[in-house]
C-alpha positions in Angstrom: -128.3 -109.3 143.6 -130.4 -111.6 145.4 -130.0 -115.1 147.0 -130.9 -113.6 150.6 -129.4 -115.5 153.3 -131.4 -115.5 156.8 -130.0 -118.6 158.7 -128.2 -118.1 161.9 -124.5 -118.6 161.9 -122.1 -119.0 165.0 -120.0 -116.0 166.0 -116.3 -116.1 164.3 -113.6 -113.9 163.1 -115.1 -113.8 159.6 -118.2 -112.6 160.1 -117.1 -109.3 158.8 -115.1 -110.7 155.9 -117.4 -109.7 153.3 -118.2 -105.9 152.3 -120.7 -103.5 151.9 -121.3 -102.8 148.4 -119.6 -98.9 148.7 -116.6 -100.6 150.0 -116.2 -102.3 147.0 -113.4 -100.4 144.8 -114.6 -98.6 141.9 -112.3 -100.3 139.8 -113.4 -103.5 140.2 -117.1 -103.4 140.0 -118.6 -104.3 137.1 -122.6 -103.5 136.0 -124.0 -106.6 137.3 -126.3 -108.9 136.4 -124.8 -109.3 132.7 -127.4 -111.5 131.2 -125.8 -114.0 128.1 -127.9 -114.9 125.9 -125.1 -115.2 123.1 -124.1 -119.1 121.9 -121.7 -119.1 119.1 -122.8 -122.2 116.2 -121.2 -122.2 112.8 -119.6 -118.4 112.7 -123.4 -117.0 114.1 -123.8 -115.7 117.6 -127.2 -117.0 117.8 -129.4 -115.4 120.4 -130.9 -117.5 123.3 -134.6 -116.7 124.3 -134.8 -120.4 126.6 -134.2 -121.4 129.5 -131.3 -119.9 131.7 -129.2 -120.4 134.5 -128.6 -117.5 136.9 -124.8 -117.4 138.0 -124.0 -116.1 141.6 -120.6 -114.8 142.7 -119.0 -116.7 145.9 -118.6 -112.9 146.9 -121.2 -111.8 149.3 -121.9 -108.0 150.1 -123.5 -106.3 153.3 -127.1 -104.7 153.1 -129.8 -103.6 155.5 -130.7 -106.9 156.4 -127.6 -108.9 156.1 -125.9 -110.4 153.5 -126.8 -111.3 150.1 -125.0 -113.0 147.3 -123.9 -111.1 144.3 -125.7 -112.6 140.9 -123.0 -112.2 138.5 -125.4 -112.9 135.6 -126.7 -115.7 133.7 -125.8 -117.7 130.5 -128.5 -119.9 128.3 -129.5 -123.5 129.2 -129.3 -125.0 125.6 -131.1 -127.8 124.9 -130.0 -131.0 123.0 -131.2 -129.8 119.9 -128.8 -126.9 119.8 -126.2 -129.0 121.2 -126.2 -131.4 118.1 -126.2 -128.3 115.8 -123.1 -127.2 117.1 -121.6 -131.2 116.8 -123.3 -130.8 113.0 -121.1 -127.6 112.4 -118.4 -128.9 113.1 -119.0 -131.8 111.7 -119.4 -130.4 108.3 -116.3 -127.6 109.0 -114.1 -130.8 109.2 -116.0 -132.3 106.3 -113.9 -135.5 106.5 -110.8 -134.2 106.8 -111.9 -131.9 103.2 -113.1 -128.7 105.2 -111.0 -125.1 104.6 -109.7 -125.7 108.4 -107.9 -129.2 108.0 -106.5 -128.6 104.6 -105.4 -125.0 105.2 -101.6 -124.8 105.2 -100.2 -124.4 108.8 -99.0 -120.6 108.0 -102.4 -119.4 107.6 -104.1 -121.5 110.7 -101.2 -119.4 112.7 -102.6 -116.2 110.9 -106.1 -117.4 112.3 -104.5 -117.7 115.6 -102.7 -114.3 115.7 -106.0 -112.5 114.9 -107.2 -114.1 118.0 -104.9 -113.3 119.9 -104.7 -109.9 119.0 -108.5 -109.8 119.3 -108.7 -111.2 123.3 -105.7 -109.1 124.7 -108.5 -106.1 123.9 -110.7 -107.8 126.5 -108.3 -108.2 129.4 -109.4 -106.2 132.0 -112.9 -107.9 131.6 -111.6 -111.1 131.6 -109.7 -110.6 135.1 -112.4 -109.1 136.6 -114.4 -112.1 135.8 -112.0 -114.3 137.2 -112.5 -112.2 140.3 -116.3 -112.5 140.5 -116.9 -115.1 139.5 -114.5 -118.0 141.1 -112.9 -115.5 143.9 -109.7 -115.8 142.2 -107.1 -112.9 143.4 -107.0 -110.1 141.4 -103.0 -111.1 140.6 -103.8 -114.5 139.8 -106.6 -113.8 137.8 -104.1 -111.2 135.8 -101.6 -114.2 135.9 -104.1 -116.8 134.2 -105.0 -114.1 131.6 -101.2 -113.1 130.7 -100.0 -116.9 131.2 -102.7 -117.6 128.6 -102.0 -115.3 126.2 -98.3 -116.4 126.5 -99.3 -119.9 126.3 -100.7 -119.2 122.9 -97.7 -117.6 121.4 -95.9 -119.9 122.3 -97.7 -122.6 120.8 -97.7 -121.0 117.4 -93.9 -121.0 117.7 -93.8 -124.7 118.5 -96.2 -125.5 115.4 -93.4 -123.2 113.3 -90.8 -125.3 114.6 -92.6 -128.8 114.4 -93.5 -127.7 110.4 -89.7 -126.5 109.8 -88.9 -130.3 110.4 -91.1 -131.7 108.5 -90.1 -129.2 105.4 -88.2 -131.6 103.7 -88.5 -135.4 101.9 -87.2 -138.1 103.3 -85.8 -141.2 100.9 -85.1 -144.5 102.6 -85.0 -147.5 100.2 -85.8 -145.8 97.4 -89.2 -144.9 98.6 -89.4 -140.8 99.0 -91.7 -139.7 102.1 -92.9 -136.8 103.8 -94.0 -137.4 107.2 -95.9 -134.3 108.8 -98.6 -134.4 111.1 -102.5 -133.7 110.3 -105.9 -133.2 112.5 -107.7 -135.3 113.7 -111.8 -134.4 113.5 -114.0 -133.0 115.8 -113.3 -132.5 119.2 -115.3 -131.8 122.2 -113.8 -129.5 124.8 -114.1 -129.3 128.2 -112.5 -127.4 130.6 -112.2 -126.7 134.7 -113.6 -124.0 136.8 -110.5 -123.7 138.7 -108.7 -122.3 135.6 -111.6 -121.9 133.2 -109.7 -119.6 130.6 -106.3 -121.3 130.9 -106.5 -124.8 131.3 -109.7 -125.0 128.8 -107.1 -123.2 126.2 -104.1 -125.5 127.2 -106.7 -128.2 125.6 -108.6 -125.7 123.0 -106.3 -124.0 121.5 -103.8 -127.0 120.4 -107.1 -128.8 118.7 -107.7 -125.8 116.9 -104.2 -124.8 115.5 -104.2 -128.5 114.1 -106.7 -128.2 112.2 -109.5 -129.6 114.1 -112.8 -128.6 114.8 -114.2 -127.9 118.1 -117.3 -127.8 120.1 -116.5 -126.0 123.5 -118.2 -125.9 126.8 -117.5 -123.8 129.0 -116.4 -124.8 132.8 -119.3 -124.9 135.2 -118.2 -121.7 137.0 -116.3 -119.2 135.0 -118.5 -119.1 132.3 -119.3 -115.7 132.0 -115.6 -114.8 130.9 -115.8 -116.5 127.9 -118.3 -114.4 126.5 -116.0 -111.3 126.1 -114.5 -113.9 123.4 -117.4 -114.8 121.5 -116.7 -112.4 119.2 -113.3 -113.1 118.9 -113.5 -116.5 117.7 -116.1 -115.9 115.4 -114.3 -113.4 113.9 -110.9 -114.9 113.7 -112.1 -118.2 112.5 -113.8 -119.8 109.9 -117.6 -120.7 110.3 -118.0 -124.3 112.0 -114.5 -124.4 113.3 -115.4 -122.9 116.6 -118.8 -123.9 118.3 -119.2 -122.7 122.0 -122.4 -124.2 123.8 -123.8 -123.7 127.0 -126.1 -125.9 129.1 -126.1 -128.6 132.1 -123.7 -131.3 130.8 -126.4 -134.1 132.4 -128.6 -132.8 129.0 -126.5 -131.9 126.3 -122.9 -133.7 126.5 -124.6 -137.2 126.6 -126.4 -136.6 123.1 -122.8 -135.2 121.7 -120.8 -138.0 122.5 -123.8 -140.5 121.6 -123.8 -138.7 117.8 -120.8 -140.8 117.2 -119.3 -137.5 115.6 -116.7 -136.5 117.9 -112.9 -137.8 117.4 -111.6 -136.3 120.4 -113.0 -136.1 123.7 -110.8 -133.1 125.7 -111.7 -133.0 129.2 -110.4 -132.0 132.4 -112.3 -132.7 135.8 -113.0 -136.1 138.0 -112.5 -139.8 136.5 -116.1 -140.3 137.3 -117.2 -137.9 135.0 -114.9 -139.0 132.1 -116.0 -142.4 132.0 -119.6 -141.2 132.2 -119.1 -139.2 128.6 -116.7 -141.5 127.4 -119.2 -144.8 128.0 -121.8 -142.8 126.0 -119.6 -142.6 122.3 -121.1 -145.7 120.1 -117.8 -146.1 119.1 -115.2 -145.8 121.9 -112.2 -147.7 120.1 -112.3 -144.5 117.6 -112.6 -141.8 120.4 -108.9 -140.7 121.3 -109.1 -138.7 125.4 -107.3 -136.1 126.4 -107.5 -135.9 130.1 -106.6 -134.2 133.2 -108.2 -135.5 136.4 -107.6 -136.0 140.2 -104.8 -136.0 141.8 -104.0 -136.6 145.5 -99.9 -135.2 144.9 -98.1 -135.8 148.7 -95.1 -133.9 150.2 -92.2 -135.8 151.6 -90.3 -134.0 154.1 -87.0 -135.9 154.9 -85.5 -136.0 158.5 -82.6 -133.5 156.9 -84.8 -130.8 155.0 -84.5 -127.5 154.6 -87.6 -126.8 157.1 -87.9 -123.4 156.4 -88.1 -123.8 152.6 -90.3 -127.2 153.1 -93.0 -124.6 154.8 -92.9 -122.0 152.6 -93.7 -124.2 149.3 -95.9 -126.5 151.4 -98.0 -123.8 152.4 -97.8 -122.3 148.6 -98.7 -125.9 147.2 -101.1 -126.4 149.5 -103.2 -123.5 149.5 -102.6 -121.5 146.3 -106.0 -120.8 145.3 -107.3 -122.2 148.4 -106.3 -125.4 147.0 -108.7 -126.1 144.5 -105.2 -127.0 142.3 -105.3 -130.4 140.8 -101.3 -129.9 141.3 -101.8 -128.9 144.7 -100.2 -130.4 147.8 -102.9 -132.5 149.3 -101.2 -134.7 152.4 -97.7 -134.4 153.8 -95.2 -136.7 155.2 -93.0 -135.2 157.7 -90.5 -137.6 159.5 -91.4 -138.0 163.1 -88.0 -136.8 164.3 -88.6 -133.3 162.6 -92.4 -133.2 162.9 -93.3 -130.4 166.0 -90.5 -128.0 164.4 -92.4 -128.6 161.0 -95.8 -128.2 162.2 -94.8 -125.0 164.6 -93.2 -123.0 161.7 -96.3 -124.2 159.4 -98.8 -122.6 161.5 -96.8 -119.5 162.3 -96.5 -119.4 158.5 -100.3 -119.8 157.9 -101.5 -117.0 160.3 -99.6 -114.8 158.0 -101.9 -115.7 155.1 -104.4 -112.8 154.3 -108.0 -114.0 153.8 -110.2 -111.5 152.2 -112.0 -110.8 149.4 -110.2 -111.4 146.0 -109.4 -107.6 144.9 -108.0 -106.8 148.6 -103.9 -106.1 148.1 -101.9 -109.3 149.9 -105.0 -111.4 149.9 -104.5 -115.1 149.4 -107.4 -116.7 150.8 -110.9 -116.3 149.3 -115.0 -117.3 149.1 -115.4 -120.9 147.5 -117.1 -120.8 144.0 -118.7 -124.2 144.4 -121.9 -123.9 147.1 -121.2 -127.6 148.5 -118.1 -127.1 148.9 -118.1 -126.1 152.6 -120.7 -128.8 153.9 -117.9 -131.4 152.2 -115.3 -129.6 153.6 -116.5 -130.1 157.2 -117.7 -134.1 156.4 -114.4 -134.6 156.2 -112.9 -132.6 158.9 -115.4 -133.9 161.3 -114.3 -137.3 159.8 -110.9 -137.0 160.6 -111.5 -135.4 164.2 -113.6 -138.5 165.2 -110.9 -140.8 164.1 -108.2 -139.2 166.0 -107.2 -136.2 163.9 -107.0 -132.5 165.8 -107.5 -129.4 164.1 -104.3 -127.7 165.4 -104.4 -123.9 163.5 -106.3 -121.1 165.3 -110.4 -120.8 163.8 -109.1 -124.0 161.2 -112.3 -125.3 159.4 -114.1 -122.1 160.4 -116.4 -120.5 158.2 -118.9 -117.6 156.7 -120.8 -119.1 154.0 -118.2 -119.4 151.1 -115.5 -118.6 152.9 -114.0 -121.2 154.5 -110.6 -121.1 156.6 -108.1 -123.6 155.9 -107.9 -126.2 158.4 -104.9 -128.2 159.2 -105.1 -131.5 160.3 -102.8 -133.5 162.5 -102.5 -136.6 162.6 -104.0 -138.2 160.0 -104.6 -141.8 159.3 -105.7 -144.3 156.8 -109.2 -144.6 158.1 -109.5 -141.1 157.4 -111.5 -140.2 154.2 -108.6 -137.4 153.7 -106.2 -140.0 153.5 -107.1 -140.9 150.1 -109.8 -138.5 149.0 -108.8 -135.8 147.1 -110.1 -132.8 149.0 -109.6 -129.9 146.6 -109.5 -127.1 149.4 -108.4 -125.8 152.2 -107.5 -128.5 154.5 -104.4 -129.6 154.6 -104.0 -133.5 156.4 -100.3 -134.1 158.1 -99.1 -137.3 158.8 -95.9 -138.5 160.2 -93.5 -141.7 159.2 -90.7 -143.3 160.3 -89.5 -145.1 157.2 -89.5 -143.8 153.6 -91.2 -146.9 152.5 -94.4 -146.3 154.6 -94.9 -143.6 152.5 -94.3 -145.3 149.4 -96.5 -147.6 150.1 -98.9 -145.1 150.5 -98.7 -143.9 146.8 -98.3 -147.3 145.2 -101.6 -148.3 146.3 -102.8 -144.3 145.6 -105.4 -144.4 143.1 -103.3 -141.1 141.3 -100.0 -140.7 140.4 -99.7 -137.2 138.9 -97.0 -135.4 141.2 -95.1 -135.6 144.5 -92.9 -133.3 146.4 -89.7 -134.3 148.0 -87.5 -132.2 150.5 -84.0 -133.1 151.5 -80.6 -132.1 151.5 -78.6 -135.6 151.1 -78.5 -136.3 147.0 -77.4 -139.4 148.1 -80.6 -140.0 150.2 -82.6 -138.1 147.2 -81.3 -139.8 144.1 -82.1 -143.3 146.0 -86.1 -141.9 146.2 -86.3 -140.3 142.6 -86.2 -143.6 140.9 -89.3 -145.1 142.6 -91.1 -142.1 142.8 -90.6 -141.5 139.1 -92.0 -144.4 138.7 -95.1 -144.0 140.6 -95.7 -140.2 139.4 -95.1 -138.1 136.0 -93.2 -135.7 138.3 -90.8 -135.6 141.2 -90.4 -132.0 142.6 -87.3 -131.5 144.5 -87.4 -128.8 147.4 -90.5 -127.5 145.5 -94.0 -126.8 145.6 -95.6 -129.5 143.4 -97.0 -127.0 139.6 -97.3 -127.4 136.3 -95.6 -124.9 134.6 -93.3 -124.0 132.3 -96.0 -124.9 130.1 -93.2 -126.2 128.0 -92.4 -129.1 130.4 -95.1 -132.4 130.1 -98.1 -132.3 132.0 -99.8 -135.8 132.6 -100.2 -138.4 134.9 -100.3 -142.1 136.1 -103.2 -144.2 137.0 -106.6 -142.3 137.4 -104.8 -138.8 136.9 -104.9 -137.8 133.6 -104.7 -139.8 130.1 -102.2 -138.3 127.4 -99.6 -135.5 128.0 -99.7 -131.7 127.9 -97.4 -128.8 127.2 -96.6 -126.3 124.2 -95.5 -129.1 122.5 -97.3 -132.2 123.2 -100.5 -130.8 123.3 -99.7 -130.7 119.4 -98.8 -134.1 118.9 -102.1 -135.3 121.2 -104.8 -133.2 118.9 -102.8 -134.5 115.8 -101.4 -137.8 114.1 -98.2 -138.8 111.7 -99.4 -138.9 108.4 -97.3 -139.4 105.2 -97.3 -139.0 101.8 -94.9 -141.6 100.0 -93.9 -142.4 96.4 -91.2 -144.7 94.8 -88.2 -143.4 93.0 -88.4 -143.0 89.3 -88.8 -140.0 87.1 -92.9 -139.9 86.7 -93.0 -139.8 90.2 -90.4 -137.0 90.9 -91.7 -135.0 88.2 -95.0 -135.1 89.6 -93.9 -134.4 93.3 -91.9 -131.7 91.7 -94.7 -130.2 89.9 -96.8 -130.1 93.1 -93.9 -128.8 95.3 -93.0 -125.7 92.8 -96.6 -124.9 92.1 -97.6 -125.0 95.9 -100.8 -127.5 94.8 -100.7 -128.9 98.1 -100.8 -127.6 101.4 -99.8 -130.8 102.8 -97.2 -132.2 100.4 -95.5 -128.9 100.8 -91.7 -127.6 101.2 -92.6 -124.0 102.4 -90.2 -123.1 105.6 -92.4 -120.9 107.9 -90.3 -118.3 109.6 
């Protein structure tokens, strides 16, 4: 542990938020620093003797002197020439669509899969404990992402089962005999988010793989650590080349991938900015198909006849779930003027209930930042919105203690606030009041996003008149709910600058694949040579075999 911090900090209620090492539960600790120097390239865990990049927790502990930040570890800084090994590995495990991986039949990619599987629940408890470290994610949440992931998983496989039970069969139309089924589509690159580094990197990984693509993974920029528990996993459940896992600063290495020409897929999610960065940089971007899950700025529309109670409680969830470093979080509400003091009043009786502590502590909800910036921005745009009228109006809002930062709620906000339109990924939450619905409409049809909104109301009269131009603005209306993604079975995408292509159990398998068929014309040299395939199982694609 190191990262000694001496500057002098104004007196608040958090200056005792952080512990003292001893108070730390024995269960939780782990034996810190772990130094990586593992990188996974064509079935090798190679070892890393470069360059490396120290990883500190948001968590902060108590010694003689004052307060130091915990260093987690450290993973390697690759350079560019290992990068473009791992895009060669791949490269050559897809082989043109002729590797083992893409012409393996679909029952024994799921085999792959449920060695995996079987092979990461054996490093739960290191996972989650990660999570804790090293984003300040809540010790149930961090158990939730783990379990949710494993589940999503399974769940997959079953939807691959079902998609190849219905392409089992010939079709004949015109007398032309086809089998339509879908295959991979080459190498992918796959990126994922720090806010949900194991599950939403998988919700993108884990489709690409079970398609029969191969993949070069980097991890998220925090939450990195936690992937290396599952180095071992993937090498060993997968064949050599399929899965490459890099590490490095993306400014150095992703550039040179994408410039290779040899990726088919670019699977990212983060900021639009940073997409079309990487996606400029392919020499042939017609070819390159993106996957892609980006900002968001989803609003909450509370209606003059709303529930207020229930309007609070999955305001406050949406908003600050994770301190509200969601992409689906809540990030501005509407809330009519006639209704807006009982609103705001229950809110902030509602938010002092919150528990803000470290992320192992029983109740907690509010935690340490991972991202070191993140406060400075956080009070740019508070101290924005307070000279342009705004009013912080919750008891020590925008106060903080290094990475801890308490949510500060904002009332009333305007357009010539930057937190009108910029997506402020945690804890502030901007109110605003209207009189007519459409003000607020017009608000998200000149949004730059269009992932989700929130809508509360008791009239389905009133409701059913506002979920046909809402749906038609965002991928998601939420009715008397907290905007979220889940079930993972239900689509997950977005309009405009929030995401390109759609995500679930089910589409994720459609995005990392394409329809391909296999046709031939009625007579009997052609059926007796589909026959002969068929009942000598020559052909893993051109294949009758029902999976069960």
């Amino acid at each position: 542990m190191n990262q000694l911090l001496t500057e002098e900090k104004t007196t608040t209620k958090f200056d005792n938020i952080f512990p003292a090492w001893n108070d730390i539960p024995q269960e939780v600790r782990m034996d810190f620093p772990i130094h990586q120097k593992e990188y996974l390239i064509n079935g090798e865990l190679k070892l890393w003797e470069g360059r490396t990049n120290k990883i500190f927790s948001p968590v902060y502990v108590k010694n003689e002197t004052g307060l130091e930040r915990v260093e987690v570890g450290s993973h390697p800084l690759l350079t560019t020439e290992e990068a473009l090994k791992a895009v060669d590995a791949a490269y050559h495990a897809y082989d043109l669509g002729r590797g083992l991986w893409p012409t393996l039949s679909v029952k024994l990619r799921i085999d792959a899969m449920m060695k995996f599987v079987s092979l990461m629940k054996t490093k739960r408890e290191e996972v989650v404990k990660l999570l804790m470290w090293e984003i300040a994610k809540s010790k149930p949440d961090s158990e939730k992402e783990f379990d949710r992931t494993i589940q999503y998983i399974l769940d997959t496989i079953e939807a691959l089962k079902d998609l190849d039970r219905s392409t089992s069969r010939l079709h004949k139309e015109e007398g032309i005999y086809a089998q339509i089924r879908r295959g991979p589509l080459g190498v992918v690159l796959c990126m994922g988010p720090y806010n949900y580094p194991l599950n939403e990197t998988f919700s993108t990984l884990i489709p690409a793989l079970i398609m029969g693509n191969s993949v070069v993974f980097k991890p998220a920029k925090f939450g990195v650590l936690l992937i290396k528990p599952l180095l071992d996993a993937f090498r060993d459940a997968f064949p050599k080349g399929v899965i490459n896992v890099i590490y490095g600063e993306g400014k150095e290495i992703i550039g040179p991938i994408m410039e290779s020409g040899k990726i088919d897929v670019f699977a990212f999610i983060g900021t639009s900015r940073v997409a079309n960065i990487i996606k400029k940089a392919h020499p042939k971007p017609n070819r390159l198909r993106s996957v892609l899950g980006l900002e968001a700025k989803n609003p909450a529309i509370i209606l003059q006849d709303a529930d207020i109670d229930n309007a609070v409680n999955e305001s406050i969830t949406g908003n600050l779930s994770f301190n509200g470093q969601r992409c689906t979080a809540i990030k501005i509400i509407f809330v009519h003027e006639s209704i807006s003091k009982i609103f705001i009043d229950k809110y902030i009786a509602k938010l002092n209930t919150l528990k803000y502590g470290m992320p192992w502590e029983n109740g907690v909800t509010l935690t340490p930042l991972p991202e070191l910036t993140k406060p400075a921005y956080l009070k740019e745009i508070i101290d924005d919105a307070i000279s342009k009228g705004a009013q912080i109006i919750n008891e020590s809002g925008g106060e903080q203690n290094n990475t801890y930062c308490h949510p500060a709620v904002l009332f009333p906000v305007n357009s010539a606030m930057r937190v009108w339109n910029e997506e402020q990924f945690g804890p502030v939450v901007p109110i605003a009041t209207y009189k007519k619905i459409n003000e607020v409409i017009g608000y998200m049809e000149t949004s730059n996003y269009g992932q989700q909104v929130s809508v509360f109301g008791k009239d389905a009269t009133r409701l059913a008149e506002l979920i046909d131009p809402l749906a038609n603005q965002v991928c998601r209306v939420n009715i008397n709910s907290q905007c979220q993604r889940g079930p993972d079975k239900y689509p997950f995408n977005g309009r405009k600058d929030s995401a390109e292509g759609t995500l679930s159990v089910t589409d994720a398998l459609r995005v990392f694949s394409i329809r391909t068929t296999v046709a031939f014309k009625e007579g009997d040299l052609n059926k007796n040579i589909v026959s002969n395939i068929l009942e000598g199982r020559k052909s893993n694609f051109l294949s009758t075999d029902y999976i069960l």
